[in-house]
N, C-alpha and C positions, 0 to 999 in steps of 0.2 A: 760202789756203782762203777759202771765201764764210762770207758772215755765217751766224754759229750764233746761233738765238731758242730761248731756252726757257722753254714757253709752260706756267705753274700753274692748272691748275683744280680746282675745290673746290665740291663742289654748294652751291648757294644764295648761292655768292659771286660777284663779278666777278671774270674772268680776270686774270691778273697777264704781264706777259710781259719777258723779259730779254735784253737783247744779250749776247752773252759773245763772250769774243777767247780765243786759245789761252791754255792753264793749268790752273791746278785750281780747281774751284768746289765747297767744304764745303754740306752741308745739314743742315741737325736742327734741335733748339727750342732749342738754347743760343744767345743774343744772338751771340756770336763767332763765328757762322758766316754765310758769304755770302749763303744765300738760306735765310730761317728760315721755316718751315713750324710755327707756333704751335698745334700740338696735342696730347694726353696720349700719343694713340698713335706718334708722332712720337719715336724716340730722339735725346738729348742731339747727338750726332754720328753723324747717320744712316747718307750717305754721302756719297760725291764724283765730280763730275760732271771728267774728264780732257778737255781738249777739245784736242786737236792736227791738224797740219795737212791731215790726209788721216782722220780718226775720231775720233767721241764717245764715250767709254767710260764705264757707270756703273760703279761699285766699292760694294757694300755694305761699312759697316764694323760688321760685327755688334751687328746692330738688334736689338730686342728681337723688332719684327713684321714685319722682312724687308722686302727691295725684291722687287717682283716685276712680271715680263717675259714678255708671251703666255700670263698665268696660270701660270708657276713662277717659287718662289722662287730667284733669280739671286744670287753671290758678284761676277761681273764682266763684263758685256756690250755688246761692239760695236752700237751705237743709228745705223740707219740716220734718212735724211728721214721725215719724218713716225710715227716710231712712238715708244712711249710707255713709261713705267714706272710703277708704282703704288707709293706710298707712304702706305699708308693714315691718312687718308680724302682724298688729293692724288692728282692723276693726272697726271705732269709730262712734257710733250710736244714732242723736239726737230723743230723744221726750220729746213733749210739752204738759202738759195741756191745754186742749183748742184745740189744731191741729193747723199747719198751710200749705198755699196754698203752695201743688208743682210746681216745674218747672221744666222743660225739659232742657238737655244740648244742652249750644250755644258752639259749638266750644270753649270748655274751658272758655267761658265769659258769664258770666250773663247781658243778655242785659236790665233786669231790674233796675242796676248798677250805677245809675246819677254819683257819686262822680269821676271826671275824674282821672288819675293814673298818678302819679309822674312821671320826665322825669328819664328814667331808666339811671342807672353806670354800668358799667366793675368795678368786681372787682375779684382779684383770692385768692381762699379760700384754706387751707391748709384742707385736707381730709385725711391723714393718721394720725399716733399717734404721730409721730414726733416730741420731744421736740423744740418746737419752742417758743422765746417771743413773737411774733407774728403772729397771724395764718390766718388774714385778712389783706389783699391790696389792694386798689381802683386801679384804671388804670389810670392815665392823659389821659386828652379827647384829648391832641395831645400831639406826642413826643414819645420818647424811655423810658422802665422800662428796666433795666437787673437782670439777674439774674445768681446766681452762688458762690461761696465757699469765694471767696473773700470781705472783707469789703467793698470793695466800690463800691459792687452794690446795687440796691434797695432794693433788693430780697437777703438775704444771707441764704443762704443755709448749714447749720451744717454738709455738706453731705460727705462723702470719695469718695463718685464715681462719686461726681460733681466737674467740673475744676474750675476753678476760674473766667473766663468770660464763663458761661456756654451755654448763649441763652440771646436772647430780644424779649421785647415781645412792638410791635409797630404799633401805631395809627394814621393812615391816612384816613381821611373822613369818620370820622366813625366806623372803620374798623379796627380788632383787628389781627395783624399776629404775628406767633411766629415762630421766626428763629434761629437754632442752630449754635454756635458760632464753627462752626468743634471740639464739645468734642471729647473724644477719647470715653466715655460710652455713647454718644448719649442720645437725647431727645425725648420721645415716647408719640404722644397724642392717647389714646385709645387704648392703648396696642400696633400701630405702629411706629416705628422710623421713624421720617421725619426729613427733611432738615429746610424745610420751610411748613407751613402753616396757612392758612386764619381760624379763632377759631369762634365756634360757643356756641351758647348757649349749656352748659351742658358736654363740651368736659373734658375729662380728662388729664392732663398734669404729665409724672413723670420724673423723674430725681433721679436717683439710689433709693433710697429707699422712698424719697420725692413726696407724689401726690399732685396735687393741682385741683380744679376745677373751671375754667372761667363759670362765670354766668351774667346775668344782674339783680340788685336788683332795688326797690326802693330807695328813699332819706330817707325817715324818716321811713325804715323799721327796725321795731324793738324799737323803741323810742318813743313809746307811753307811756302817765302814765296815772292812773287811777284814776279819782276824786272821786267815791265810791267804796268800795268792791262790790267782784263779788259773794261772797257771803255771806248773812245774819244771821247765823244760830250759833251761839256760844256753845248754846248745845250738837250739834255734837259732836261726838267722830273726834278728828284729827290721821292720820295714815300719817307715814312717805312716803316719794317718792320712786317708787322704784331703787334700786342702782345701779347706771351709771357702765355702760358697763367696762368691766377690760381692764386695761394699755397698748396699744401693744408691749410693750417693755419686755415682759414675752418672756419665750425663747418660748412657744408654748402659743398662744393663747389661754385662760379660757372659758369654757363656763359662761353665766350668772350664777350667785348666784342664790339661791332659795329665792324668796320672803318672808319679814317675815310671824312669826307664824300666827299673827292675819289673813291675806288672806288665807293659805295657807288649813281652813277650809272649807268643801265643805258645807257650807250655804250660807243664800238667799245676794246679793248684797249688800255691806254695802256703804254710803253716805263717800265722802272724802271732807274736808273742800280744797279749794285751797287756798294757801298761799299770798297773795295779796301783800305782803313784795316784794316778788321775782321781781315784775316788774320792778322797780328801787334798786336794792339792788346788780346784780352783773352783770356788764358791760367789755367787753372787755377793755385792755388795750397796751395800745402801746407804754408805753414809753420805751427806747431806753439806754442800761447800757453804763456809761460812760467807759472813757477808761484811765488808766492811766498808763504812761509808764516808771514809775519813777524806779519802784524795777529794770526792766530789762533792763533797759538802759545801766547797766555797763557788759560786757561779761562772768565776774563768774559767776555771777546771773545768765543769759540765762544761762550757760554751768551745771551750777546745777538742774534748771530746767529741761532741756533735762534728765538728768541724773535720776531725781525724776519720770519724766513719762517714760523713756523708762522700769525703773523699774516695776512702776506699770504695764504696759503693759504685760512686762516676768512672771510677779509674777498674777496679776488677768486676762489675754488673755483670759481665758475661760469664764470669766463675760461679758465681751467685745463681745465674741464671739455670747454667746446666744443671748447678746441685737439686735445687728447686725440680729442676725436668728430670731427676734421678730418682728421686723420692717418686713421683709421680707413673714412673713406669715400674722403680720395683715395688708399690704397691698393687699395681695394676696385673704385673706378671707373674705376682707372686699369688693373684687371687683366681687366674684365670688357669695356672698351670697344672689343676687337678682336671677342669672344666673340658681342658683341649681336649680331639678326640686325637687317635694315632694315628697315625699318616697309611695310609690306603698301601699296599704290595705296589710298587712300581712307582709310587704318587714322588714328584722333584725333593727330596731334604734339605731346607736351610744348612748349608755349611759356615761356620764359626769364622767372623771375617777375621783375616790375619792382624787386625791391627789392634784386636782386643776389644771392637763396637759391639753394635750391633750386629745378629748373625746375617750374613748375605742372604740374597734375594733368592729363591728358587731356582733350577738349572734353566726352568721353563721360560720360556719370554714373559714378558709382561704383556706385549700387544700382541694383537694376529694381522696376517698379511690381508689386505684386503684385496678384489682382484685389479689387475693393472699394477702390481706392484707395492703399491702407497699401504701405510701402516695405520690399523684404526685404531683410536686411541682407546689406549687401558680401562677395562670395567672398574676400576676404581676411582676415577675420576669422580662418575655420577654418587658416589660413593664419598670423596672428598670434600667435591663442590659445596653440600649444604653446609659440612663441619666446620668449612672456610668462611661461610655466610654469619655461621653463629658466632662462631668465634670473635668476626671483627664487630658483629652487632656486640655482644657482653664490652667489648674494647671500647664501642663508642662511650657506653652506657658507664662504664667506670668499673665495670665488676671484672676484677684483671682476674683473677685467681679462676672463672669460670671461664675466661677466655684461655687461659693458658692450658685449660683442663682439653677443649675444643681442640686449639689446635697439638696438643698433644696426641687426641684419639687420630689426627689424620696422619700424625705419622706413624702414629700404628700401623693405616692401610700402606700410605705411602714413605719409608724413611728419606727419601730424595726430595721430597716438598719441601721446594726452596722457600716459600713465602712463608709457609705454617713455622718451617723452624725456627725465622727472620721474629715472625713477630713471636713467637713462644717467650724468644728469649726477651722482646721490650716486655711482653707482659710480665716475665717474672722480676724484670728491671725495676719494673713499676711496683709490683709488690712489694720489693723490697727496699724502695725510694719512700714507700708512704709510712712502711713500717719505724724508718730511722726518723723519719719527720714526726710523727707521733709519737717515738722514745723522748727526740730533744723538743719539742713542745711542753711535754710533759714534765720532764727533767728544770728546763730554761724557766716555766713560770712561779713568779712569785706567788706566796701563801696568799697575798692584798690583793693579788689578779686573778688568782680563782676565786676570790671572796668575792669580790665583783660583779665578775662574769657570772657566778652562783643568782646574785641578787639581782642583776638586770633580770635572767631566765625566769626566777620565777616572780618578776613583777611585768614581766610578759605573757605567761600564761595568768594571773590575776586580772589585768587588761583582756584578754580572749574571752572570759568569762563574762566581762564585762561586755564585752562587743564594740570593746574599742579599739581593739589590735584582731586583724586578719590574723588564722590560724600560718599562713604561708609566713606573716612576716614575723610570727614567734619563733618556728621552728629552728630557723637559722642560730637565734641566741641560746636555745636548748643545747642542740648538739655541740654548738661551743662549750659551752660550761659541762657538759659529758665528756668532752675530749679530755677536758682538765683535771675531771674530778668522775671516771669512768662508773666508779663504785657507792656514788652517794644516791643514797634512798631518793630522798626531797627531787631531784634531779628524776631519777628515774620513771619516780612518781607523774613527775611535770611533763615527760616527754608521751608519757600514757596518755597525760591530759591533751595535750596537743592533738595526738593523734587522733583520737579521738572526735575532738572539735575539725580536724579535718576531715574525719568521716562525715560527722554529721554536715558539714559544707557542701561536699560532696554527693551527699542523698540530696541536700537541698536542690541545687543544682541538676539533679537526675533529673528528680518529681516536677523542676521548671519547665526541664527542655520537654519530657511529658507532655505537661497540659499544654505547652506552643504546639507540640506536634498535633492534639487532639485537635485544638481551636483551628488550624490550619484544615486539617483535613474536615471539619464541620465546614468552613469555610465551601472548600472544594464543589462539598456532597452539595451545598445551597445551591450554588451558581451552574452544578449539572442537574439536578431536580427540575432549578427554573428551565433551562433550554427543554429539557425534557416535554414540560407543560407549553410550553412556547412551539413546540412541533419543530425546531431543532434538533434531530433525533442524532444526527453523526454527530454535531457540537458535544448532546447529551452521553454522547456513547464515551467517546475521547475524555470527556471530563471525567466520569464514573470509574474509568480504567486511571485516570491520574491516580484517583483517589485508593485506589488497590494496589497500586506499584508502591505507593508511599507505608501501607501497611504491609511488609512481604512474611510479617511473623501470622496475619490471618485474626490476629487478636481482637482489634476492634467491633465496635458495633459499627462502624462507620463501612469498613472492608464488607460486609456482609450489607447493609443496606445500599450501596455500588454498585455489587453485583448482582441483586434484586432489579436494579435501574437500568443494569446493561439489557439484563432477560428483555426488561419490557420496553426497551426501547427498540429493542431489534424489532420485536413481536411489531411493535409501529408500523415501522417502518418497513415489514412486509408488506405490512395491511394497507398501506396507505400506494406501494406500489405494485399491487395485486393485479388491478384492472389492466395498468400496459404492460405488464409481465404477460398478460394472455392475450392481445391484442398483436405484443410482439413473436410470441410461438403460430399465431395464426398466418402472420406475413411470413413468417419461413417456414411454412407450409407451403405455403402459395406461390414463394418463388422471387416476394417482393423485399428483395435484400433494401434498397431505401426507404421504405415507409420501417422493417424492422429494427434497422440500425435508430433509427430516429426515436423510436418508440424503448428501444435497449438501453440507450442514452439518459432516457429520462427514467429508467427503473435504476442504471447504478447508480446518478445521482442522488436518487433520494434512498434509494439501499447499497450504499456500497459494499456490504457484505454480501453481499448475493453474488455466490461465485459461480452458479451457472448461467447468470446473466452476463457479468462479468468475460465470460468462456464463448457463449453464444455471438456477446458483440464482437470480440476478435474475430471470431470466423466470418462476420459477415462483412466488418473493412476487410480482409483478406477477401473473399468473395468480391466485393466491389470493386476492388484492385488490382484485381484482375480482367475482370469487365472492361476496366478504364483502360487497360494497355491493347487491348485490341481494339475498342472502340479507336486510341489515339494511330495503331498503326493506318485503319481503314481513314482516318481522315489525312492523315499524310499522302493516300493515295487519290484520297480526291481533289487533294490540294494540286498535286503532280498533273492532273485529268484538268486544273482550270476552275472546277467546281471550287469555289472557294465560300461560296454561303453556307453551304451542306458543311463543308469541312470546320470554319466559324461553328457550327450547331454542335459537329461534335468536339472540337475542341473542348466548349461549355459542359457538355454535357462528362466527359472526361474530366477537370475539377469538379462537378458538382458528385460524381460516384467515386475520385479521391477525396473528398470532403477535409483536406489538411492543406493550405497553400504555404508551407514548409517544405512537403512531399515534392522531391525534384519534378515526378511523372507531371503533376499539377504545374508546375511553372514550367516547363518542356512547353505545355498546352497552352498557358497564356502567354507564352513568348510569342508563338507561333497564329495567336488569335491578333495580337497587337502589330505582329507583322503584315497581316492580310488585311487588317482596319485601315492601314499605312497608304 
């Protein structure tokens, strides 16, 4: 076969390119594999490149973000001269001297492919940064795995926000389901919280700060060794790997390093020797620390211990704190990193802050000028605000770990939120102030003081039964005896029972305040019916409308016979003020703005709904009050003239067409009538 190169490119970086000899060449960001591609989106053991004497085959080994080949995602594909695969954000390009024959994609399988494929495993892989001794799990092809905080499940979890029976994850014909054990922080595959569900290839599973991912691999993938080097060439200059992605335990996730000097020159591609050591040189490990219980067996010892960590806790909380916020964003940005879209031709690029943080802000401002100079505040604010609201609401409430999540996302938007990062770090304080108080509680109590606190619990819930202890004032000795003894049936049993009887307390109580609401509004409906019959039609009106505000779901029969009372009470009180409604259009016909206004008066009293009477009467005190101001200038004139009887007449007659002795024009008139009486 002619020389196989395969050639790494990576925007913004220099080309990398590799001789390879027939064999198998591993990829991913684990150190132990041949050609390491140091990125977040990059899986542990991506895949592998088969190089034989007559074809290059890639093989995906179930990535989290898939290999992909002519824009689909490929399981196993024959790779002619010159063509390419993407491994996001890597585009890794074989050619051969010589050439060799393309082939077209079979639905992710190379049907050219004889060698049949090993019977695949369930296995769940630990995908975030998470100190773990163990970060692979096969599945039992039948039976229960659990998982959760406690030693003695399969799966133990280093986690504060995972309970101690957290979830199981269990196999029946086949068939992989993961079911949450009722945590209080819930179990979320793909970013959803479920109960239960049937797991599929590539699902993601988290558990507070903990992800994992269910895949099916092969048997012997990964355990291959090489009987010749993959490559020949000793003269080559050898250049180190590049440097695996940074720790997520930093409080803000690093950008990558810059590659060393020697790449970092913009000349022609230079040849990388591959390390053939690496094949067999570094293997995962699984063994398991023993445990010895000698120091703390006697209760100084625990009571000092408690004492040594609660210290450290008051004294480094804010180290605790950032890790906690470390975990948090490189799970976050390690999920969202395939998701982003790419930055637009021209659009600001976060540049790498020099200090190893977070990457800086965009070139662009944050604000825009408003005019006048003045700056208007940042579209992120409207943006923050509620995440600042939820956040210290969860704070109030005691649920640190969703507060800390809250104001983590705002400084996603915002990293300068001075107040989000203030409290991020008490909440994670707090998380892990309750976590040491629950270790030495747990540790500090005697076998005679869980036995106890066991038997008060459930002769509290016996009492509940009975109905002689409120469900509220059982609860409290539940969850005690739970603190102490987290994993006893009896216990967990009792706390069902509780809850429960608090349900049913709480329906009682529903179905109470119910039927008050109903008898109130029966109530209502009486006392507006009566006015109704009583020829109190606006009394009748205003009650009927109580009684409909108080129903605003529409549900009752009471809302519905209301508003049957409102219809026919208006219809009344038409009827009943018909005669001066046409009495009164006849006077403003005729001209006679005081017999109409009189006659108006007594239609909106008894209809106040009547809004074209309502309309009509305005206009005619407006008419009238008009009248009144010339009537009042002409009797000033006859006041001036001597005529003081005539003037008296129309003084009167000016309050009697203002009809208000509030109305200044009206007291002008009897000022001036009281002066001439004088």
């Amino acid at each position: 076969m002619s020389q196989v190169e395969l050639h790494i490119l990576q925007a913004g970086r220099p080309e990398r390119r590799l001789v390879l000899h027939e064999g198998v060449v591993h990829i991913g960001r684990a150190e132990d594999n041949e050609v390491v591609l140091a990125d977040v989106g990059v899986s542990r053991r991506h895949a592998r490149l088969e190089v034989g004497a007559d074809a290059v085959v890639v093989e995906d080994l179930g990535s989290g973000n898939g290999t992909w080949f002519r824009g689909q995602s490929v399981r196993r594909q024959v790779l002619g001269d010159g063509e390419e695969v993407a491994i996001d954000p890597f585009t890794l390009r074989v050619t051969v001297q010589g050439g060799l024959d393309t082939h077209e994609v079979t639905a992710g399988r190379d049907s050219t492919a004889s060698e049949p494929e090993p019977a695949p495993l369930a296995m769940l892989t630990v995908t975030s940064a998470h100190r773990m001794p163990v970060r692979h799990f096969p599945l039992p092809a039948e039976g229960v795995l659990t998982l959760g905080r406690s030693e003695r499940n399969a799966i133990v979890l280093p986690e504060p926000a995972s309970s101690r029976v957290h979830a199981e994850v269990r196999c029946e014909a086949g068939r992989f389901t993961l079911r949450d054990h009722g945590s209080s922080n819930g179990t979320f595959v793909n970013g959803r919280r479920v109960k239960e569900r049937q797991l599929e290839e590539g699902d993601r599973i988290r558990i507070g700060t903990v992800e994992l991912r269910f895949a099916y691999i092969s048997e012997g993938e990964g355990t291959e060794a090489f009987a010749e080097p993959l490559v020949a060439a000793p003269e080559v200059r050898t250049l180190p790997p590049p440097p695996p992605p940074p720790p997520a335990t930093a409080a803000f996730a690093a950008p990558l390093p810059p590659a060393p000097s020697e790449e970092a020159q913009p000349v022609a591609a230079e040849e990388l020797q591959v390390n053939p050591q690496r094949a067999s040189g570094k293997r995962l490990r699984t063994a398991g620390r023993a445990r010895s219980n000698g120091f703390l067996s006697r209760p100084i010892n625990q009571i000092s211990m408690g004492v040594l960590a609660l210290t450290f806790v008051m004294v480094g909380g804010k180290v605790a704190s950032e890790v906690l916020v470390g975990f948090l964003r490189a799970r976050t940005d390690a999920t969202e990193a395939a998701a982003a879209p790419a930055p637009a031709a021209g659009a600001p690029v976060a540049a790498p802050s020099p200090t190893g943080g977070a990457p800086a802000a965009p070139t662009a401002a944050p604000t825009v000028a408003a005019p006048g100079g003045a700056a208007a505040p940042s579209a992120d604010t409207a943006a923050t605000a509620p995440l600042m609201a939820e956040g210290m609401r969860h704070f109030a409430e005691g649920r640190y770990f969703e507060a800390a999540g809250s104001f983590y996302r705002v400084l996603q938007l915002d990293p300068n939120h001075v107040d989000a990062r203030r409290m991020g770090y008490v909440a994670c304080e707090f998380i892990t102030l309750a976590e040491v108080r629950s270790t030495l509680v747990l540790r500090s109590t005697s076998e005679a003081a869980k036995a106890s606190a066991k038997t008060a619990a459930l002769e509290a819930v016996v009492k509940v039964s009975a109905r002689e202890l409120s469900p509220a004032e059982a609860a409290p000795l539940v969850e005690s005896a739970l603190a102490l003894a987290p994993d006893d049936p009896e216990l967990l049993a009792a706390r069902d029972a509780v809850s429960a009887a608090t349900a049913s307390v709480a329906r009682a109580v529903t179905a109470g305040r119910a039927a008050a609401a109903t008898r109130d509004l029966e109530g209502r409906l009486g006392e507006a019916q009566s006015d109704l019959a009583q020829g109190r039609y606006s009394r009748a009106v205003r009650g009927f409308e109580a009684v409909m505000a108080a129903d605003p779901g529409r549900v009752s029969p009471q809302y519905h016979a209301a508003q049957e009372g409102v219809s026919e009470a208006k219809d009344k009180m038409k009827a009943a003020s018909k005669a001066a409604w046409t009495e009164a259009n006849a006077a403003l016909k005729a001209g006679n703005d005081l017999t109409a206004r009189k006659l108006l008066l007594e239609v909106v009293s008894t209809d106040p709904y009547n809004e074209s009477a309502v309309a009509k009467l305005a206009e005619a005190r407006a008419s009238l009050k008009e009248q009144a101001s010339e009537i009042y200038k002409e009797a000033r004139t006859l006041e001036g003239l001597g005529q003081n009887e005539k003037a008296i007449a129309l003084y009167h007659k000016v309050q009697l067409y203002v009809g208000d002795d509030a109305d200044p024009l009206s007291q002008k008139a009897k000022t001036r009538t009281d002066a001439l009486l004088r």
